[in-house]
FILOLUM-239822 format. One line per field, with one value per residue (C-alpha): x, y, z; residue in one letter; residue number from 1. Coordinates in pm, 1 decimal, always signed. Layout:
BEGIN
X: (X;...)
Y: (Y;...)
Z: (Z;...)
semi: (A;...)
ronu: (NUM;...)
END
This chain:
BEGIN
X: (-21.9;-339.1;-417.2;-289.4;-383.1;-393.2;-19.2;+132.3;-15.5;+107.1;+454.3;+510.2;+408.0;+642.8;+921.5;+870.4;+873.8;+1174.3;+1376.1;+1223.5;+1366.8;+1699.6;+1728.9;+1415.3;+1408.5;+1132.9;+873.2;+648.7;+309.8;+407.8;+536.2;+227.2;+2.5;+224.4;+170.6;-216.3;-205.2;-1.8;-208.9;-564.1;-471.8;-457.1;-193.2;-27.1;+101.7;+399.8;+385.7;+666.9;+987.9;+1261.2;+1537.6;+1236.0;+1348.5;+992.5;+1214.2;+1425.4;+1130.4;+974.4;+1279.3;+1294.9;+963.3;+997.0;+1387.3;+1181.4;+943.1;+1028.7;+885.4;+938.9;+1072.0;+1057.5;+1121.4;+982.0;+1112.6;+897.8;+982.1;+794.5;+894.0;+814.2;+514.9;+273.2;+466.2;+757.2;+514.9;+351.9;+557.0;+478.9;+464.6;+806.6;+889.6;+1151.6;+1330.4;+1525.8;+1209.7;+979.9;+752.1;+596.1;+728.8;+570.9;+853.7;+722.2;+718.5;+823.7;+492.7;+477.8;+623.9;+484.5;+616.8;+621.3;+813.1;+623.3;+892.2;+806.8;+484.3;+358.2;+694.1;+495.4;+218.1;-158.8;-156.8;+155.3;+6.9;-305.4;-107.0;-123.4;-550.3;-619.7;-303.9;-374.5;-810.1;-797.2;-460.1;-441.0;-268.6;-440.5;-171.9;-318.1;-598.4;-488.4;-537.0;-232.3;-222.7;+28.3;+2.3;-162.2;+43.1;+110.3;+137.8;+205.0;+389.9;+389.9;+611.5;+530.1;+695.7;+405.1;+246.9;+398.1;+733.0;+864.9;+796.9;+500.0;+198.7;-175.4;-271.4;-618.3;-898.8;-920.7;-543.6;-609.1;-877.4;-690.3;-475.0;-562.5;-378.3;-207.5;+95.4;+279.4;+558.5;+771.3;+1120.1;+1199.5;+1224.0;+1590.4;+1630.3;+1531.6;+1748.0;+2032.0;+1983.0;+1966.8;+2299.1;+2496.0;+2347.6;+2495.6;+2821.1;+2877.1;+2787.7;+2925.8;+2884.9;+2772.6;+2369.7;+2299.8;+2385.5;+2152.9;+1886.1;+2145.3;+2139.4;+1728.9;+1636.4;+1304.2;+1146.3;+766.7;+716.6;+463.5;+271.9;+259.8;+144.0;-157.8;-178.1;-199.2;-467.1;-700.9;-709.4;-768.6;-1094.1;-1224.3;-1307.0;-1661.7;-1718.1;-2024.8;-2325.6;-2226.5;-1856.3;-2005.9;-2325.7;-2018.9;-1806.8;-2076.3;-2204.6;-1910.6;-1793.5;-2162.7;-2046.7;-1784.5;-2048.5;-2304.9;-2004.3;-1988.2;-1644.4;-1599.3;-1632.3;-1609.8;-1663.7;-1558.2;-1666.0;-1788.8;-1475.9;-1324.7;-1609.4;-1513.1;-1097.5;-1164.3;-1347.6;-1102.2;-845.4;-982.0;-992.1;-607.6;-629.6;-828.3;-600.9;-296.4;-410.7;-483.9;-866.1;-1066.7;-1308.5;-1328.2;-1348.5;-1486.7;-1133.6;-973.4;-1171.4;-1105.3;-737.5;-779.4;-1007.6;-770.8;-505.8;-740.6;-983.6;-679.9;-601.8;-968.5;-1175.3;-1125.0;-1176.0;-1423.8;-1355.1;-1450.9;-1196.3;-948.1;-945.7;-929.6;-638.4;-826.2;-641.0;-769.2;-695.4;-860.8;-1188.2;-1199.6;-1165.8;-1400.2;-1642.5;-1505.9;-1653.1;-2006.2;-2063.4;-2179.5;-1932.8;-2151.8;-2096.1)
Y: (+1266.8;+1496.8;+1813.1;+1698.5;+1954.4;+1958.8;+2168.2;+1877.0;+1645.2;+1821.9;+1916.8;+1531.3;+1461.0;+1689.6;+1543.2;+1174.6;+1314.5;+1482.7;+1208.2;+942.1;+1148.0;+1162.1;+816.1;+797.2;+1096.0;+1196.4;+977.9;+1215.7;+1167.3;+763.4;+910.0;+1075.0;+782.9;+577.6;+853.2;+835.0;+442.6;+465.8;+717.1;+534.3;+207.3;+39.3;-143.4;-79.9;-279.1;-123.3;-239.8;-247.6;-329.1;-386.2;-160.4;+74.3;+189.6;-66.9;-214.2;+97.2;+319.7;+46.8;+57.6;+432.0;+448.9;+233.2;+406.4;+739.0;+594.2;+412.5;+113.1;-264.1;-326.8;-667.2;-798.8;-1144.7;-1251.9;-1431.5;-1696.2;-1999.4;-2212.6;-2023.1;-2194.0;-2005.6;-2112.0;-1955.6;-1633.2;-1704.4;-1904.5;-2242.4;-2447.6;-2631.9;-2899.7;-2796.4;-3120.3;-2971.6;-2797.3;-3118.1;-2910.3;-2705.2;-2344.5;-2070.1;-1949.7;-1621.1;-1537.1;-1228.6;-1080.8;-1027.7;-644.6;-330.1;-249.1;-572.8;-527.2;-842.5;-830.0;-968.4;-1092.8;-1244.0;-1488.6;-1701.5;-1984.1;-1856.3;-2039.5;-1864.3;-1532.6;-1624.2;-1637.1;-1273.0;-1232.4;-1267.7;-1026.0;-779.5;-745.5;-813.9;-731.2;-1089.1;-1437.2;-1768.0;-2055.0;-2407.7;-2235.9;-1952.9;-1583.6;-1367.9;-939.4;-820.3;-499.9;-172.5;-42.5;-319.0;-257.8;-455.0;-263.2;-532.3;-500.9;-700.5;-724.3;-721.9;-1040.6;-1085.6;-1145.1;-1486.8;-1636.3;-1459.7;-1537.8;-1347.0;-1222.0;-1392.4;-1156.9;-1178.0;-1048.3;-748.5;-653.3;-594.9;-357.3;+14.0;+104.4;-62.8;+229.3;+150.4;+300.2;+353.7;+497.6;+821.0;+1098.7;+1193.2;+1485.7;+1254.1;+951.4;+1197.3;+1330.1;+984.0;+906.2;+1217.1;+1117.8;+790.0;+884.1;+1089.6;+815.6;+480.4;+169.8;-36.0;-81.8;-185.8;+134.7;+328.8;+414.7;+466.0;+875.8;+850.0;+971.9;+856.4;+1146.7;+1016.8;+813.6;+534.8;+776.3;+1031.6;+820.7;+729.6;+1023.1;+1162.2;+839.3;+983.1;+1362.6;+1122.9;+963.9;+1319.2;+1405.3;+1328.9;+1293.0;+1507.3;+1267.2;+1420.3;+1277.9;+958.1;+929.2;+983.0;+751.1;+501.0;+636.4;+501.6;+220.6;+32.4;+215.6;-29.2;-317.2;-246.9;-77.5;-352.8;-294.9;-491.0;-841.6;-793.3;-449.6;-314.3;-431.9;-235.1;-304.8;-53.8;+218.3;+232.2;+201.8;+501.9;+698.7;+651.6;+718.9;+1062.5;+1166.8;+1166.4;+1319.5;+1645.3;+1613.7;+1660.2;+1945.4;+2112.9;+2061.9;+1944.5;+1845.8;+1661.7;+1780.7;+1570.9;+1591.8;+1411.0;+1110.3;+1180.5;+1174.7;+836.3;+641.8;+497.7;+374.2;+248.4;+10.6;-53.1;-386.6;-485.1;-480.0;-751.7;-639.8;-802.1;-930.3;-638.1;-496.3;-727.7;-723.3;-352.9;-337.1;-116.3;-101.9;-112.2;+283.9;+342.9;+217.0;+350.0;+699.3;+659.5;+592.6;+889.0;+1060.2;+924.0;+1010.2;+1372.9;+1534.7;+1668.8;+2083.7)
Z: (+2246.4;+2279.3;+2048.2;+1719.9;+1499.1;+1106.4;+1110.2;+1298.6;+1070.9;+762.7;+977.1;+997.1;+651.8;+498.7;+717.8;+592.3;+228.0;+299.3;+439.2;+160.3;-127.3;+54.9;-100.2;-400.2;-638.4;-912.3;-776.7;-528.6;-620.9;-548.0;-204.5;-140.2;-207.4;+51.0;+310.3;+221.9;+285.1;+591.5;+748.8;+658.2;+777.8;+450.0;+224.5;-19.4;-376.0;-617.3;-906.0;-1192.2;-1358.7;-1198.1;-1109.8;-1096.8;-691.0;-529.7;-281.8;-165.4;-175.1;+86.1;+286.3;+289.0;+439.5;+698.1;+788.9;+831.2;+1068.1;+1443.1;+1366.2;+1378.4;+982.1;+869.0;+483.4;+312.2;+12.6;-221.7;-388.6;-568.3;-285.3;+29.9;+218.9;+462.9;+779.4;+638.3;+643.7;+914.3;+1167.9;+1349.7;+1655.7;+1722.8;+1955.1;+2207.2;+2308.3;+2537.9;+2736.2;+2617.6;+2487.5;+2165.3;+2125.5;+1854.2;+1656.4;+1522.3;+1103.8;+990.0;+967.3;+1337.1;+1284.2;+1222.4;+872.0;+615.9;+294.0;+66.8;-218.8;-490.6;-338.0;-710.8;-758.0;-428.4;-566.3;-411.8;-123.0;-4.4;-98.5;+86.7;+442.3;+432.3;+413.1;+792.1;+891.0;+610.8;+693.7;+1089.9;+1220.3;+1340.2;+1238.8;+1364.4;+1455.1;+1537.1;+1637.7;+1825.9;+1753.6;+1776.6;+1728.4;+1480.4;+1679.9;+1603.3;+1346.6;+1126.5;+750.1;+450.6;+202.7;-161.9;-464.2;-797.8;-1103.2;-1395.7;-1429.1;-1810.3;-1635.9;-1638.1;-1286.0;-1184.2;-1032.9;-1102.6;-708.4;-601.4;-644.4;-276.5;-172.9;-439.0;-244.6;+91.6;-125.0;-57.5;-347.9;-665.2;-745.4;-1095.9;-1076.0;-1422.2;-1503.8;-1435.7;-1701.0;-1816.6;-1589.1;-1293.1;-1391.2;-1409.2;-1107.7;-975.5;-1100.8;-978.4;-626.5;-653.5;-797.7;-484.5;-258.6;-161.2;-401.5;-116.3;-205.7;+126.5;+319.9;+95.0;+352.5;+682.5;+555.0;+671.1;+1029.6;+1147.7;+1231.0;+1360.6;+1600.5;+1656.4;+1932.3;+1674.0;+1403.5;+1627.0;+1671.9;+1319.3;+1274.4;+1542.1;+1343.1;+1062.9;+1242.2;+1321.2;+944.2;+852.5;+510.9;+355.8;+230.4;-121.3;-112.6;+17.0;-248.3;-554.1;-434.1;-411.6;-725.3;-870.0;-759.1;-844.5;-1174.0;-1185.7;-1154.0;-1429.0;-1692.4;-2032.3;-2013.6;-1656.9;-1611.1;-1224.0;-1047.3;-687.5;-402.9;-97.0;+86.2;-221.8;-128.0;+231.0;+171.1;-94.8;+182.5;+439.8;+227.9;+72.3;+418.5;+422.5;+117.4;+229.6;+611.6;+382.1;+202.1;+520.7;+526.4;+771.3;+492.8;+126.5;-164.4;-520.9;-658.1;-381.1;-465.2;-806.7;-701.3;-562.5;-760.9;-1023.6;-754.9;-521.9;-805.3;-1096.5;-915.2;-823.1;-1084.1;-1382.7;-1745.3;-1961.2;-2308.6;-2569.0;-2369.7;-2337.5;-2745.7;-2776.6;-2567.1;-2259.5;-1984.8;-1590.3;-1583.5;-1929.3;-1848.7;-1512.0;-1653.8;-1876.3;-1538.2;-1409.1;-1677.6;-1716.9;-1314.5;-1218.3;-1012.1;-666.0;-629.6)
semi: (X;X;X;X;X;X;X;X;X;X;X;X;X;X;X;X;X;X;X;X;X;X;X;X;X;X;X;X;X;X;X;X;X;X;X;X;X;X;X;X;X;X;X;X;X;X;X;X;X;X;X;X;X;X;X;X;X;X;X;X;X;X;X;X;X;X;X;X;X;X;X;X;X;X;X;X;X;X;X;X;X;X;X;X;X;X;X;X;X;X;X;X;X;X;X;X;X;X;X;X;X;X;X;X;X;X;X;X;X;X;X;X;X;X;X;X;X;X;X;X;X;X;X;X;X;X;X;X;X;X;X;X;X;X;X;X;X;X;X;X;X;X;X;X;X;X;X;X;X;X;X;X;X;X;X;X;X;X;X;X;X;X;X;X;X;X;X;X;X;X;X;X;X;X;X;X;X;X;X;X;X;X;X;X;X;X;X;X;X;X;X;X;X;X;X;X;X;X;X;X;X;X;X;X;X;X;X;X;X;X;X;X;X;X;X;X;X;X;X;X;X;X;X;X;X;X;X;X;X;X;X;X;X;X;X;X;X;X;X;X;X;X;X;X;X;X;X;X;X;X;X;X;X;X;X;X;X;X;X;X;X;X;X;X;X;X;X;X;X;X;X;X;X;X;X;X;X;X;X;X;X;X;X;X;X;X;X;X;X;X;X;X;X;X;X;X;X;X;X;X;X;X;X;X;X;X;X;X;X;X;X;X;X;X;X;X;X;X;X;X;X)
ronu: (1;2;3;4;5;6;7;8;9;10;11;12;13;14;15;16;17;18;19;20;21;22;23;24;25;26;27;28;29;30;31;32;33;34;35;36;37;38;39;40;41;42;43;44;45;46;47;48;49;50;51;52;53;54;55;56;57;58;59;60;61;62;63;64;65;66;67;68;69;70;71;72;73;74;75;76;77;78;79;80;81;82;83;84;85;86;87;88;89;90;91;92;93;94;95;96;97;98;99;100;101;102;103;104;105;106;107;108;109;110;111;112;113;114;115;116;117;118;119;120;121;122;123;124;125;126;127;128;129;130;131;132;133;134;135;136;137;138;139;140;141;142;143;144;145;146;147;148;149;150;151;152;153;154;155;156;157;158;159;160;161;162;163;164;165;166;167;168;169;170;171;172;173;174;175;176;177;178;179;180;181;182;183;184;185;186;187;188;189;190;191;192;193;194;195;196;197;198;199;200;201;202;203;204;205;206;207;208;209;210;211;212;213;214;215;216;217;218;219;220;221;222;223;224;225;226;227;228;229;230;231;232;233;234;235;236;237;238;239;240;241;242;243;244;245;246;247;248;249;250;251;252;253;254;255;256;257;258;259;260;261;262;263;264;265;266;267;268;269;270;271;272;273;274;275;276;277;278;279;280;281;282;283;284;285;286;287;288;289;290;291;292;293;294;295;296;297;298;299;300;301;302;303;304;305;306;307;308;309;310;311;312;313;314;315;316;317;318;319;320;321)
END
């Protein structure tokens, strides 16, 4: 698809958000940080309770899309070649045969990625930084548009596992999503009231409306926004920040500076600018470093949360005119 302009971009935006609120109501500014993921190549981790809509929002997504869906479900006894796949001897054919994981799709729902032990969780680092899985030594593609879309329950949840630093780090974005206001649960439950009790069936009222051409092609307008040196000098300005703030046992790393750039990019592409502004990486900077910096003690004690000190670095940073 050639001459994909910033309208068709925001044309096919608008249509995903449409169709994904067919089924997930009150939560838009979550919506619009999936889009931003989606559309910069990154991943993406909801976060909260359950019965908090992290599952069907996943599965709305990938309905509204035509892509490949595939679904793990985490649990403490899933090992990584239940992830990943294996090599099985054929006795009939006498041979080894790869039986393919479920990660070989375009769209991965991780459910409940934290109820796995780390080594489980650690299957997914290759596929979620290179695109690729490595099987008794052989590299395999996962395709161009493969995605990992994560849900966790908070880690104070019976069952749960912390994420290794490492796995938060392929995250684009950590989105906590909480329970709706009033008005919004309401509206939740006339929609349902109206609709069939069968759970399952919730997302068969989506129509995927963009197509895997057109999301490469929305990725290429994407990779035609340069960033000024300004929007790149405060986003580096803070995220080293991150590293030197008393609050932080751990900063960002640089992989966080580059996933924030690509990311405001989307950002300023969905506004209808061919350019970025300071505010969209203001927009951005809490979802994209919550999950990937670690608090230090002082902290800890106070009872400072990821988002707390973060906007406090927001604060100390000059914003570029």
């Amino acid at each position: 698809m050639t001459d994909f302009t910033l309208d068709d971009f925001a044309t096919g935006a608008e249509a995903l958000r449409q169709e994904i609120r067919k089924t997930v109501h009150g939560q838009d500014a979550v919506i619009n940080q999936l889009l931003v993921s989606v559309f910069s190549r990154g991943h993406c981790l909801l976060e909260g309770p359950p019965g908090t809509a992290k599952t069907l929002l996943a599965r709305s997504f990938a309905a509204a899309m035509a892509l490949d869906f595939g679904r793990i479900q985490f649990t403490p006894d899933l090992m990584p070649g239940d992830v990943l796949g294996a090599n099985l001897f054929d006795f009939g054919a006498n041979a080894f045969r790869l039986v393919k994981g479920p990660v070989f799709t375009d769209i991965l729902l991780a459910d409940e990625i934290n109820r796995a032990p780390p080594k489980t969780q650690a299957a997914l680092l290759q596929a979620m930084q290179e695109g690729i899985v490595t099987i008794d030594g052989q590299d395999m593609s996962l395709g161009e548009h493969f995605h990992v879309i994560a849900t966790q329950n908070p880690i104070e949840q019976q069952g749960t596992y912390p994420l290794p630093e490492a796995q938060n780090d392929r995250f684009l974005f950590k989105i906590v999503l909480n329970f709706p206001d009033r008005d919004a649960e309401l509206e939740i439950l006339r929609r349902h009231a109206a609709q069939s009790l069968n759970k399952s069936r919730q997302t068969d009222r989506i129509e995927p409306v963009m197509s895997g051409e057109q999301l490469t092609a929305a990725q290429g307008l994407i990779d035609s926004i340069r960033l000024d040196e300004k929007i790149l000098t405060y986003i580096v300005d803070l995220v080293r920040e991150t590293r030197s703030d008393p609050d932080i046992r751990e900063g960002a790393s640089t992989r966080a500076a580059d996933a924030i750039a690509g990311a405001v990019r989307v950002t300023a592409a969905l506004d209808g600018r061919d350019y970025a502004i300071p505010d969209d990486v203001r927009d951005l900077f809490l979802p994209a470093l919550r999950h990937r910096i670690v608090l230090g003690p002082s902290a800890e004690i106070e009872g400072r949360t990821a988002d707390d000190v973060l906007t406090s670095v927001l604060g100390r940073i000059e914003v570029p005119r």
